[in-house]
C-alpha positions in Angstrom: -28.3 -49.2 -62.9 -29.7 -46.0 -64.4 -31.5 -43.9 -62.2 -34.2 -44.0 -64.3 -34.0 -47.5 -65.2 -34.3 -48.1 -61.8 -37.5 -45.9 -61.2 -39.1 -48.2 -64.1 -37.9 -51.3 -62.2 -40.3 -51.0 -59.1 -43.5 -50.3 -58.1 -46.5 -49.5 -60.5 -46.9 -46.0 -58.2 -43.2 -45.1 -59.2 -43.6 -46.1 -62.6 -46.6 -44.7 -63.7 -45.1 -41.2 -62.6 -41.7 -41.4 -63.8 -43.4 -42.1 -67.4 -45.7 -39.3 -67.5 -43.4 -36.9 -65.6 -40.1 -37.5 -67.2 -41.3 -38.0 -70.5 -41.1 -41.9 -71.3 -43.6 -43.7 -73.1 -46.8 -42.9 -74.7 -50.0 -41.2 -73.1 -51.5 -44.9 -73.4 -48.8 -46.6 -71.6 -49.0 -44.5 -68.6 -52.3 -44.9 -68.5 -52.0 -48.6 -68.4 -49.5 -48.3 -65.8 -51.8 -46.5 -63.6 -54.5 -48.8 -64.2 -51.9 -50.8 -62.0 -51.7 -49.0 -59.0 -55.0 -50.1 -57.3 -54.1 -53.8 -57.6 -50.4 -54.7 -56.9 -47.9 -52.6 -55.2 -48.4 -49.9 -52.0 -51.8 -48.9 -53.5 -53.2 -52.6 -53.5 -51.3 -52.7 -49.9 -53.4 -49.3 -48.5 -56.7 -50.6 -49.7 -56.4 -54.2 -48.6 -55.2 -52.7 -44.9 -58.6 -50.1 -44.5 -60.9 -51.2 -41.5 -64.5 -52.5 -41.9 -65.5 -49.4 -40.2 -63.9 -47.2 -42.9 -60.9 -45.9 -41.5 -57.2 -47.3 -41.4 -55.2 -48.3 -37.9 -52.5 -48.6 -36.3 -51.4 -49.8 -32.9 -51.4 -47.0 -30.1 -52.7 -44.2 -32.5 -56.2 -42.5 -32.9 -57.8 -43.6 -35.6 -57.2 -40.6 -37.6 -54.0 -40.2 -37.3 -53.1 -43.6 -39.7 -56.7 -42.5 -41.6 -55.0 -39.2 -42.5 -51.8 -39.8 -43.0 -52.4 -43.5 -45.1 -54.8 -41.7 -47.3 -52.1 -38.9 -48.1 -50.0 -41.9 -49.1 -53.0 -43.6 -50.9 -53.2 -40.0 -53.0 -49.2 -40.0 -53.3 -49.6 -43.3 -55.4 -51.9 -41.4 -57.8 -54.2 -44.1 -58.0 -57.3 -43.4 -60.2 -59.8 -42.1 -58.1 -62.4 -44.0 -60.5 -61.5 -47.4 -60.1 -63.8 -49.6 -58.3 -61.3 -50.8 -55.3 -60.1 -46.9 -54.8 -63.9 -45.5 -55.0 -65.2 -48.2 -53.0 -62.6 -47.3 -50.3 -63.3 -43.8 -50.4 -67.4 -44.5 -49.8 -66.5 -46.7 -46.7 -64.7 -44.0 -44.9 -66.8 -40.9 -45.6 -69.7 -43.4 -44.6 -68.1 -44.9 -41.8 -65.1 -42.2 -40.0 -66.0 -39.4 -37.8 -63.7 -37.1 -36.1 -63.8 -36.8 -32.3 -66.2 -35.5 -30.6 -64.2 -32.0 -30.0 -64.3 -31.4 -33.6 -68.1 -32.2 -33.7 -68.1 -35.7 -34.9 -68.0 -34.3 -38.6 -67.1 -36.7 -41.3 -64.0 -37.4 -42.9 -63.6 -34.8 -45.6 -65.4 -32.4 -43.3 -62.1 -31.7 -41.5 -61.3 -30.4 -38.1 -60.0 -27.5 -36.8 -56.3 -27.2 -37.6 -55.2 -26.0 -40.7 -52.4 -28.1 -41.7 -54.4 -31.5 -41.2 -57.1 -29.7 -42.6 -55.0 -29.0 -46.0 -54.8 -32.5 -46.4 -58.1 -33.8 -45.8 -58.9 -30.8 -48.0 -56.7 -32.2 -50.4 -57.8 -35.9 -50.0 -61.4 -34.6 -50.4 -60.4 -33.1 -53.9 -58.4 -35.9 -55.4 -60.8 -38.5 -54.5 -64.2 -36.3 -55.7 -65.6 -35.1 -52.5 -64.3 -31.3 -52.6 -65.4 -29.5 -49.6 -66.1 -26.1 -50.3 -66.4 -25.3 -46.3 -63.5 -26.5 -45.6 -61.5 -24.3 -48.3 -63.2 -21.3 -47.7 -62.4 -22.0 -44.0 -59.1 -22.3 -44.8 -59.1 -19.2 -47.3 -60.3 -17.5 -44.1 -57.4 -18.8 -41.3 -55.2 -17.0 -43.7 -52.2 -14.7 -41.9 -51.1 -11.1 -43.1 -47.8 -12.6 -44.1 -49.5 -15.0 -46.7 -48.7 -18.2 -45.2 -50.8 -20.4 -42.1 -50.0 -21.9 -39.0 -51.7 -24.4 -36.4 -50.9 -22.5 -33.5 -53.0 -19.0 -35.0 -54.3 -16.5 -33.8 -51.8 -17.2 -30.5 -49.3 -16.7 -33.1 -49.2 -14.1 -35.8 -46.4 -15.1 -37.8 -46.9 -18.5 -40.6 -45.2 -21.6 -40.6 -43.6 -23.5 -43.4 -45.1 -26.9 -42.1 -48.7 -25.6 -42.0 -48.4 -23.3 -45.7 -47.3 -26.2 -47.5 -49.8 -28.5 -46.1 -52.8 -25.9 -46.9 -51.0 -25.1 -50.4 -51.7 -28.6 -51.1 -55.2 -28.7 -50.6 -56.3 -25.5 -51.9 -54.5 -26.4 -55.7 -56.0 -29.9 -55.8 -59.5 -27.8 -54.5 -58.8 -25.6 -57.6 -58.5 -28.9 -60.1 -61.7 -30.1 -58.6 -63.9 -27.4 -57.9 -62.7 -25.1 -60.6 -60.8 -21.6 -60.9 -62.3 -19.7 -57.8 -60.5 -16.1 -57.9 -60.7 -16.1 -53.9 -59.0 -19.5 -53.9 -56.6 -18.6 -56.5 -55.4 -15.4 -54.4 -55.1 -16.9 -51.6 -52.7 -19.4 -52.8 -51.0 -17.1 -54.3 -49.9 -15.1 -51.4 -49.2 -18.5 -50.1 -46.9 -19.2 -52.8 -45.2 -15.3 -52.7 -44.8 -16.4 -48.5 -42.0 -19.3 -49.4 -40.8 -17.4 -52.4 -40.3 -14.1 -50.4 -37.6 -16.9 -48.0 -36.7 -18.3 -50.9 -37.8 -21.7 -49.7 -36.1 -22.0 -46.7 -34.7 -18.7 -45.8 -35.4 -16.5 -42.7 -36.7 -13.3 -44.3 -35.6 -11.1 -41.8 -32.0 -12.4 -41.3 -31.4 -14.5 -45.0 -30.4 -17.6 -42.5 -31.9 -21.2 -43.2 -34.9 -21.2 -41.4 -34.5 -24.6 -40.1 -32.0 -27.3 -41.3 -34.3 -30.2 -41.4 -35.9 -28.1 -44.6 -32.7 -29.2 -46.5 -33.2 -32.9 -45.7 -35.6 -34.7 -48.3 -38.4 -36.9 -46.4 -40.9 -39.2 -48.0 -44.0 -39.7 -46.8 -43.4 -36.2 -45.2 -46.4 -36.1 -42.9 -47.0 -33.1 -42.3 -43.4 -31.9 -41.9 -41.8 -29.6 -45.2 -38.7 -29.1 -46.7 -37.5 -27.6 -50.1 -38.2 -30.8 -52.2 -41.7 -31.0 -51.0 -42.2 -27.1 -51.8 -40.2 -27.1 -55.3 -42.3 -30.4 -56.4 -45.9 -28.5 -55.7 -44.6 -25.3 -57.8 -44.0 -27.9 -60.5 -47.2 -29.7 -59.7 -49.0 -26.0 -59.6 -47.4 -25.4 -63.5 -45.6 -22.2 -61.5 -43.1 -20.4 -63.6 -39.9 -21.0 -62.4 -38.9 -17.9 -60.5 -35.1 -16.6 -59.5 -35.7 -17.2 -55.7 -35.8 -20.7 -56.0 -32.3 -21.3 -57.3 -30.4 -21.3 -54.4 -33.1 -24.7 -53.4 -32.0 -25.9 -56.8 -28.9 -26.2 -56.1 -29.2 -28.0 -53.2 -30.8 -30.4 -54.5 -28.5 -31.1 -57.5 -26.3 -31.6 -54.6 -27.6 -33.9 -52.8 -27.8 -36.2 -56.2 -25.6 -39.4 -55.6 -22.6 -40.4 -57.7 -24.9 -43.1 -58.9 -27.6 -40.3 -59.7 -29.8 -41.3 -56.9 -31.2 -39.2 -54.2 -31.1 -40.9 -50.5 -33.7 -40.7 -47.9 -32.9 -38.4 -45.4 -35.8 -38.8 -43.2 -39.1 -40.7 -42.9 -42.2 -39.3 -41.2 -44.1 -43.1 -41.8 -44.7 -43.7 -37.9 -48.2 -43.1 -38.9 -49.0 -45.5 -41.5 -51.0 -48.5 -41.0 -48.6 -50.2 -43.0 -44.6 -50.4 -43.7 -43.3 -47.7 -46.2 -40.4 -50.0 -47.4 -37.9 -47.2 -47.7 -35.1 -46.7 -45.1 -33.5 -43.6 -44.2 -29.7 -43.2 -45.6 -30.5 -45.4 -48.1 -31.8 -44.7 -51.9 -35.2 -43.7 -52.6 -37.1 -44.6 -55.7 -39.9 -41.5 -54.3 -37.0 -38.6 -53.7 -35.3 -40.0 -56.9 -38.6 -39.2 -58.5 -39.4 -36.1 -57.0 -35.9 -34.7 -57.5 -35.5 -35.5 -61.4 -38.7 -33.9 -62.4 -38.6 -30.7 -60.2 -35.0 -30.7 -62.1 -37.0 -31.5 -65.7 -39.5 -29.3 -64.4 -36.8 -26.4 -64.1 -34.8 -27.4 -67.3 -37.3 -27.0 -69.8 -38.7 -23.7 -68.3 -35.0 -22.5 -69.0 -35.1 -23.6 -72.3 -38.5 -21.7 -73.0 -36.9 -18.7 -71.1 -34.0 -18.7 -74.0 -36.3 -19.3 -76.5 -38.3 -15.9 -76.0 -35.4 -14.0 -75.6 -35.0 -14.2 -71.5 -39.1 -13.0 -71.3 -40.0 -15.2 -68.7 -39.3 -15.3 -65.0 -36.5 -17.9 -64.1 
């Protein structure tokens, strides 16, 4: 089967984004599509699974821990924030969860105190209409001199890929919800410049992949990054495609199938409160996804760059 046959033959999640993001089908049909999402497929599945008490579980976990990560999921989907079943959801657990009392028993979209959960709760917070401007500004503030963040600051001075990514996240959808805020807008962008300046996945100091597992696509990625994750929120962001991200590119196009399909190389779903239904080595519909429209993404950028005479950064 095409590849992007395929992507239309599954879930309303899958389907819904491969329309809008690689150009099939009207802005009415997508919409329709969406509409979907809350009611059959993994979005019906994360609502129907949510305690009584607001939050989501899972055997042997903290409750936030399946909250967290099953809401990042929940967001993945792109379910409509507006529909009864999602908003209804979303009342329940800022009503209802409170994080331990270390963090102060604040509510859900309140946070805690380490940045890369806090990106996305922040993030959560935004796409589902309860922005919290402490929480970005806190963020904003936990900012290193290198550009990017890390969990384990101010013990150490130097970012980490894992915790930028994760706070990168959240501060753009804090931007779609709250508004342009200049200080927000900086300090994403020296965030951005921070996995530019490695080129994605680079040491900076020696030019030497940072770590490997940044070259192996996961889905859901938890908290954990790697080049697909970062090249899919520059195209989520509307960056302009810059050189340093070429050599990621590439890898990418290399990892594409025979068939055209991208596999799964890992999955961080040990804390969902539900079964992902992807398995690793095998195709994914949600790197298939990613992967053709970061390539779109990239391809039509290119085209605009000849257009103009090579004016624009590639």
């Amino acid at each position: 089967m095409d590849p992007i046959e395929w992507l239309l033959d599954s879930d309303p999640a899958i389907r819904w984004q491969a329309m809008r993001d690689l150009g099939i089908g009207s802005p009415a049909a997508v919409a329709a599509e969406r509409a979907r999402v809350a009611h059959e497929g993994i979005g019906a599945d994360v609502l129907a699974c949510q305690g009584s008490d607001g939050a989501w579980h899972r055997d042997g976990a903290p409750d936030w821990l399946p909250t967290l990560f099953t809401m990042i999921m929940l967001r993945a989907t792109g379910a409509e924030r507006a529909d009864p079943a999602v908003d209804s959801a979303v009342a329940r657990l800022a009503s209802g969860f409170r994080w331990d009392e270390a963090f102060g028993r604040k509510p859900f979209f309140e946070g805690e105190v380490e940045p890369c959960i806090n990106g996305g709760t922040l993030a959560l917070g935004a796409y589902f209409g309860r922005p919290s401007e402490s929480l970005a500004r806190r963020l904003v503030g936990e900012q290193l001199d290198d550009g990017g963040w890390n969990c384990e600051a101010p013990k150490s001075t130097r970012s980490s890929f894992h915790t930028t990514i994760c706070v990168l996240e959240g501060l753009l959808e804090y931007e779609r919800s709250a508004g342009a805020l200049p200080e927000i807008a900086a300090a994403r962008r020296r965030g951005e410049e921070y996995l530019l300046a490695r080129a994605l996945f680079r040491r900076r100091s020696t030019g030497e992949v940072a770590n490997p597992e940044f070259l192996k696509f996961a889905f859901p990625p938890r908290y954990h990054y790697d080049i697909l994750r970062a090249l899919d929120y520059l195209r989520n962001a509307g960056a302009r495609p810059d050189a340093r991200i070429l050599d990621a590119l590439k890898m990418v196009e290399h990892a594409r199938q025979p068939d055209g399909r991208w596999l799964l190389d890992n999955a961080h779903d040990e804390s969902l409160a539900l079964r992902f239904g992807e398995s690793v080595g095998e195709p994914s519909r949600w790197n298939t996804l990613r992967a053709l429209r970061v390539l779109r993404w990239h391809e039509e950028a290119q085209k605009r760059h000849d257009l103009h005479g090579g004016q624009t950064a590639l």
